[in-house]
C-alpha positions as CSV (number, residue, x, y, z in Angstrom):
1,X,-19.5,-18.8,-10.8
2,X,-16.8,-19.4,-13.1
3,X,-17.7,-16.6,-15.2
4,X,-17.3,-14.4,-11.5
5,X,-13.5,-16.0,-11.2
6,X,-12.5,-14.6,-14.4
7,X,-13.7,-11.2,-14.1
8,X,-10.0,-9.2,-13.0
9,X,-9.9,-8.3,-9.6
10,X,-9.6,-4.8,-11.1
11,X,-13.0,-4.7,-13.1
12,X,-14.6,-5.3,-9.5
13,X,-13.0,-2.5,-7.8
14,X,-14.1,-0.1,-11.2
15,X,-17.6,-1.2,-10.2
16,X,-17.5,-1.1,-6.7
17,X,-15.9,1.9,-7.0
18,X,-18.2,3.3,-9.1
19,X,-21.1,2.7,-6.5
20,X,-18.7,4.1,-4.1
21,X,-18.6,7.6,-5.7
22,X,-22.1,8.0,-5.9
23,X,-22.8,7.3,-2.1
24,X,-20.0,9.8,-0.9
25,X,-21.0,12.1,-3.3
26,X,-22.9,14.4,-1.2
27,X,-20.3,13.8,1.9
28,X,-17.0,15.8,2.0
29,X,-16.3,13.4,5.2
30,X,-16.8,10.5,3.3
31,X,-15.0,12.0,0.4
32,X,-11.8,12.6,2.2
33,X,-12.0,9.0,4.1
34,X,-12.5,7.5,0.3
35,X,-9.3,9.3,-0.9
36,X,-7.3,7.8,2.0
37,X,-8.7,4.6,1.7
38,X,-7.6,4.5,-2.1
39,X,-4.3,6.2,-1.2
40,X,-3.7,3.6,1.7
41,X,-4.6,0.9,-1.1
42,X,-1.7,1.9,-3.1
43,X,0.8,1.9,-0.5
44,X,-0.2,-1.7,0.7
45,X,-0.5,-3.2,-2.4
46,X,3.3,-2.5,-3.3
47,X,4.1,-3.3,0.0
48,X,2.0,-6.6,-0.7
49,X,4.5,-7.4,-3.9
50,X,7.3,-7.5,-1.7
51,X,6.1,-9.3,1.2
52,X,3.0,-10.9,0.1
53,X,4.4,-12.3,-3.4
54,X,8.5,-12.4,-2.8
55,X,8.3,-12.6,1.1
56,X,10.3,-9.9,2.3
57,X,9.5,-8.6,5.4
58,X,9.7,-4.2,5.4
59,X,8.9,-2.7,8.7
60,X,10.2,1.2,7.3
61,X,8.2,1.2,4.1
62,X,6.9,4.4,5.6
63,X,10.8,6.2,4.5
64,X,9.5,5.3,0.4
65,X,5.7,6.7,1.3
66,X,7.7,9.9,2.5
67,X,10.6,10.5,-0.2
68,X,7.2,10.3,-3.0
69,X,5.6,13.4,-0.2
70,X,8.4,15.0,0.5
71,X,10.1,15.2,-3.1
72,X,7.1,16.4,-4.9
73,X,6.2,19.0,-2.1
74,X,9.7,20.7,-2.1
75,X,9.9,20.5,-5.8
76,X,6.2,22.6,-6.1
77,X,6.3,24.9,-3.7
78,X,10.5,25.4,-3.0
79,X,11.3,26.0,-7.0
80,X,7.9,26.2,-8.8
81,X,7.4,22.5,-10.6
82,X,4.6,20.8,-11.9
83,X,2.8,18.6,-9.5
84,X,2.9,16.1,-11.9
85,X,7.0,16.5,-13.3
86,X,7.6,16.5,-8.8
87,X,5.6,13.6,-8.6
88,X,8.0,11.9,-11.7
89,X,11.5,13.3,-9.7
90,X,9.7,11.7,-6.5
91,X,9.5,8.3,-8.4
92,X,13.6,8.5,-9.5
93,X,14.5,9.5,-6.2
94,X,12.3,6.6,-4.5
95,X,13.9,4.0,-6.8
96,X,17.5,5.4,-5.9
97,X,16.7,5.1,-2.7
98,X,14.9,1.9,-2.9
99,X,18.1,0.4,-4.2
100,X,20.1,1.7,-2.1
101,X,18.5,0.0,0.6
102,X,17.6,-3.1,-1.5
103,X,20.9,-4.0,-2.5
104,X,22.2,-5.2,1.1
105,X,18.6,-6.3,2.1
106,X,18.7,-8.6,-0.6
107,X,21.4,-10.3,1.3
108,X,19.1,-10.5,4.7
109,X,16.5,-12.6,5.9
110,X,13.7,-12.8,8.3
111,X,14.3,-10.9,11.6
112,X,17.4,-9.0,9.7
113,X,15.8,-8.0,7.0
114,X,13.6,-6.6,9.3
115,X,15.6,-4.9,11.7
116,X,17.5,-3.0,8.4
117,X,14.4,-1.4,7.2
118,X,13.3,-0.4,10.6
119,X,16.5,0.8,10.8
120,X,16.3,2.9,7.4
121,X,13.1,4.4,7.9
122,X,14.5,5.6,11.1
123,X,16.9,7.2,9.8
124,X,14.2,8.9,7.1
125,X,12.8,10.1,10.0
126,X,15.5,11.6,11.6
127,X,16.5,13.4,8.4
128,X,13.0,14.6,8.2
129,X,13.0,16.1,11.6
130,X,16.1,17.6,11.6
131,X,17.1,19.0,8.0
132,X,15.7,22.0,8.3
133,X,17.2,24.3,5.5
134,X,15.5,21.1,3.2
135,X,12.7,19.6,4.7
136,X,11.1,22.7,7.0
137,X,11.8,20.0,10.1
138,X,8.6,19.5,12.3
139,X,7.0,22.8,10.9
140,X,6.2,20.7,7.9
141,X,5.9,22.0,4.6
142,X,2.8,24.1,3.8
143,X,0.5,25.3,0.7
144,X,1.9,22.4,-1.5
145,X,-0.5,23.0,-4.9
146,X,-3.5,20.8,-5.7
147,X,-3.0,18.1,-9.1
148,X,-4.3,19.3,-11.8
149,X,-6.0,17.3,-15.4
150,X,-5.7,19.0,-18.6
151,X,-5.5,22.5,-16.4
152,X,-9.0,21.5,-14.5
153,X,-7.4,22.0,-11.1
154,X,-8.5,19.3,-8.4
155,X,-9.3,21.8,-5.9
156,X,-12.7,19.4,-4.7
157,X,-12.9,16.8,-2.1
158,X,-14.8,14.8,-5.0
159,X,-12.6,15.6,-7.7
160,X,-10.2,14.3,-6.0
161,X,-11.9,11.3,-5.1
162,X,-12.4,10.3,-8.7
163,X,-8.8,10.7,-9.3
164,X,-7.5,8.7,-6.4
165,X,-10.2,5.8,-7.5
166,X,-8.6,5.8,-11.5
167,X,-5.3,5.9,-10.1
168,X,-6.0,2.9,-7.3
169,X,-7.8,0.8,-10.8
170,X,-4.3,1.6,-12.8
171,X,-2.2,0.3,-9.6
172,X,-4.3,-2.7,-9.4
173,X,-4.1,-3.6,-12.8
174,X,-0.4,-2.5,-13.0
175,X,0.1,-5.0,-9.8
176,X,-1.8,-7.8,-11.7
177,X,0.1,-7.7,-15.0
178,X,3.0,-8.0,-12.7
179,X,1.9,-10.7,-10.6
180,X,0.7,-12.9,-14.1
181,X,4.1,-12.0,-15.3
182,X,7.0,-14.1,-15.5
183,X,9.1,-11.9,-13.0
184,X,6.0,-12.2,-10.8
185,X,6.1,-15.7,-10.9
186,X,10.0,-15.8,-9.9
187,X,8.6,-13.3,-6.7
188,X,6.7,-16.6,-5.5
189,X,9.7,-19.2,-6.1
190,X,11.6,-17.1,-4.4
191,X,8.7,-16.6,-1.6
192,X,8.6,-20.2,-1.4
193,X,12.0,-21.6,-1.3
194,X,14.6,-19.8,-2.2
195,X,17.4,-22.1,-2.2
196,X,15.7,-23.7,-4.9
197,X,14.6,-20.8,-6.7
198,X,18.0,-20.1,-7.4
199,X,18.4,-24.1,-8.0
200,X,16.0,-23.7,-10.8
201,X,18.1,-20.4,-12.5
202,X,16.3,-17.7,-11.0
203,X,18.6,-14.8,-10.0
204,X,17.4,-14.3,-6.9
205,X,19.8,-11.3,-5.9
206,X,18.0,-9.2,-9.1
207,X,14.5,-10.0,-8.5
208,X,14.7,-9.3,-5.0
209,X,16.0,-5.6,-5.4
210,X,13.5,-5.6,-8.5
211,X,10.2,-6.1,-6.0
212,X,11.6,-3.7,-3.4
213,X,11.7,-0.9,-6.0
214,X,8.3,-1.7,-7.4
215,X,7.1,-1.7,-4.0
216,X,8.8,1.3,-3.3
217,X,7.3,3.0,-6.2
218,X,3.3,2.8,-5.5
219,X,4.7,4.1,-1.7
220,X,6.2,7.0,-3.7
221,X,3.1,7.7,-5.7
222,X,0.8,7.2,-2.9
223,X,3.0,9.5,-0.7
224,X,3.0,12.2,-3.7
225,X,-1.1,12.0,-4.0
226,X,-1.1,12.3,-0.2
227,X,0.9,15.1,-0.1
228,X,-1.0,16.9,-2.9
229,X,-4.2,15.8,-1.5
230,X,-3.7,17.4,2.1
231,X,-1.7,20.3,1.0
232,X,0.6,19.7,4.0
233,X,3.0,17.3,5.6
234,X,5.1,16.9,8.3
235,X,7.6,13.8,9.7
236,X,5.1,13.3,12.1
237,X,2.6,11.4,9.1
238,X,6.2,9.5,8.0
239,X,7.8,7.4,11.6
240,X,7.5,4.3,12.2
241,X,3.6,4.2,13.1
242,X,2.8,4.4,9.8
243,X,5.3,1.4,8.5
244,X,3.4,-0.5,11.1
245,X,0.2,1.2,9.7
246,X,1.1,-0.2,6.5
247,X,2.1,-3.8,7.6
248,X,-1.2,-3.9,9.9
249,X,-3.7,-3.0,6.5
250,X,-1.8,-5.7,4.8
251,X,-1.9,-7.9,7.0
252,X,-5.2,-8.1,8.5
253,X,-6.6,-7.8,5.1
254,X,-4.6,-11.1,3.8
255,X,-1.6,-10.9,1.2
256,X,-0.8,-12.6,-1.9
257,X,-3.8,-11.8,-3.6
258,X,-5.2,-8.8,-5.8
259,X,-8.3,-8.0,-2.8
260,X,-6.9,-8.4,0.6
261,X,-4.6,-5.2,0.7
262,X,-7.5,-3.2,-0.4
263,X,-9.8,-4.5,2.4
264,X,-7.6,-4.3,4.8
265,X,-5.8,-0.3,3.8
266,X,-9.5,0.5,3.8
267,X,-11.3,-1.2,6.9
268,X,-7.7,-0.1,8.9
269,X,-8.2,3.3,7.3
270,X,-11.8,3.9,8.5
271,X,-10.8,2.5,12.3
272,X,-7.5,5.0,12.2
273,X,-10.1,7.8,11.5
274,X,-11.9,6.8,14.0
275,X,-9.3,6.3,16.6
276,X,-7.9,10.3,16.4
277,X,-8.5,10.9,20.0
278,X,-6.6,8.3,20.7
279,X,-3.1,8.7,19.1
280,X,-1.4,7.9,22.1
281,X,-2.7,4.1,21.8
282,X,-2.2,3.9,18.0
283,X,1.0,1.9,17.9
284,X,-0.7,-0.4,20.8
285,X,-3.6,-0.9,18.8
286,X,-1.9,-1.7,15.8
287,X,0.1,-4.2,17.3
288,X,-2.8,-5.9,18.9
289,X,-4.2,-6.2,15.3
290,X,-1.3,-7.5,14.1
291,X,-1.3,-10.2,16.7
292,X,-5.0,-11.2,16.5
293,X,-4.2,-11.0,12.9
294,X,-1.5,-13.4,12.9
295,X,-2.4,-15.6,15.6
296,X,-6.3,-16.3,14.4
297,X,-6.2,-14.8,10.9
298,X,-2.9,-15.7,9.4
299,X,-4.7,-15.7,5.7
300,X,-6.1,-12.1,6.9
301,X,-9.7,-11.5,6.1
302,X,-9.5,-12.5,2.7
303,X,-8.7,-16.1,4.0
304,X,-11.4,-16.2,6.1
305,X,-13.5,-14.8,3.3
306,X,-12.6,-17.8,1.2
307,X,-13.8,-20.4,4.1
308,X,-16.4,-19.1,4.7
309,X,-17.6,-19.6,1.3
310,X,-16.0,-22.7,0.9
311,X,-18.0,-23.7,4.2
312,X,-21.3,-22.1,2.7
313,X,-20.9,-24.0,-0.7
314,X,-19.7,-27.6,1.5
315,X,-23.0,-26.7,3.7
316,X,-25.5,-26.3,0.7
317,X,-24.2,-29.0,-1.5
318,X,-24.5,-31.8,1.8
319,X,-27.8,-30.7,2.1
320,X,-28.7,-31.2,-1.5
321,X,-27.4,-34.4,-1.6
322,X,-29.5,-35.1,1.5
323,X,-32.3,-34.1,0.3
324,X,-31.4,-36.1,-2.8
325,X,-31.3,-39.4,-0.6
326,X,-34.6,-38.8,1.0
């Protein structure tokens, strides 16, 4: 069992991963679900490094998922780029614009923290629906060119699907060498009391705006792989249902740790599929996840993971002793 703990979180998603791959292989369904669940991952595990580990609450993290879409597509099909050099200009303008927004939020708490990012990624929105001459407004922005490895174009469901899964294992190990880090641990102090994280010389002003822009930067990356994956966006994929798409997956699958994001981007992934005849009830539906979530799960599934094994391991060892006695 100990050996199990000390395997990284990110060697288990390689191998379950791996198994993944060869199930969906024969599926394009299951393919395209895969590469949303692993895209969806991404998103929710930065989002998880700013709320999960330094406890700031974003309810418009769906403005950094866009500026990752929305920079690489204009950049590749507007003026002819790379995929990969857009997907780099989307990164620098995310972090510009992550700072932008992180510098007064890192002056907020709680409720108006909350109310400035809902309040940013409104105004993402906005400018997405109505700057036409840049962003193609509600028409969207069309034909944006599949990724490509070495010139082997990613054209395939699958091929795809293999990419999204080595990019989710380098986010997850990227987020863990963070996390172990020194600046990760400063993202907890300041999680748990930040009065006396900056009582124990922790600049709490920096490390804030540093975990909103690493946050904002696996929405940015996500957004561009989404974009490239689809080969079409719109503002409608980028309101405010997604940033509460985001905070649902993180928090029904439990934050602070390297395996509830996943879960949860993934099980909330496979329900939104499911749920596409009925958009109008989304947001409701979300919300009521949320709730249960908070109200009866308020460690997500992860947390109830954990007790449950904790309850199995309590169970078998009061039996052993038991039958010990007798």
């Amino acid at each position: 069992m100990s050996l199990i703990k000390k395997v990284p979180s990110y060697v288990w998603a390689l191998l379950f991963g791996a198994l993944l791959i060869l199930f969906i292989r024969q599926s394009v369904y299951y393919q395209t679900i895969f590469v949303l669940c692993a895209i969806y991952s991404i998103a929710v595990s930065g989002l998880d490094i700013l709320f999960g580990y330094s406890g700031q609450i974003a309810l418009g993290h769906a403005m950094f998922y866009a500026s990752g879409a929305y920079t690489s597509a204009i950049l590749t099909v507007n003026f002819g780029w790379d995929p990969w050099l857009a997907m780099l200009a989307g990164v620098v303008v995310t972090i510009i614009l992550a700072a932008i927004v992180a510098i007064p939020a890192s002056n907020l708490v709680h409720q108006f923290l909350a109310l400035l990012t809902i309040a940013a990624g409104n105004m993402m929105h906005v400018f997405l629906c109505k700057a036409t001459n840049v962003t193609n407004a509600m028409k969207g922005i069309r034909q944006i060119p599949k990724l490509s490895i070495f010139g082997y174009e990613l054209r395939s469901k699958f091929a795809f699907a293999i990419f999204a899964f080595i990019m989710l294992v380098i986010f997850l190990f990227i987020k863990q060498r963070i996390v172990k880090s020194s600046s990760g641990r400063a993202f907890m102090a300041i999680r748990e009391n930040t009065v006396a994280a900056g009582g124990m010389g922790i600049n709490v002003r920096k490390y804030k705006i540093m975990a909103f822009v690493i946050s904002a930067v696996f929405a940015s990356v996500a957004g561009s792989m989404y974009a490239h994956f689809i080969s079409f966006i719109s503002p409608e994929g980028f309101s405010n249902t997604t940033s509460t798409l985001l905070m649902t997956m993180l928090l029904f699958g439990g934050m602070g740790n390297p395996v509830g994001p996943v879960f949860g981007a993934s099980i909330i992934a496979i329900l939104n599929e499911s749920l596409q005849s009925f958009s109008t009830y989304k947001t409701l539906i979300y919300g009521a996840l949320i709730m249960v979530s908070v109200l009866f799960m308020p460690r997500g599934c992860y947390g109830v993971g954990q007790d449950l094994i904790a309850w199995v391991k309590h169970t078998v060892r009061k039996r052993g002793k038991k039958n010990a006695e007798n």
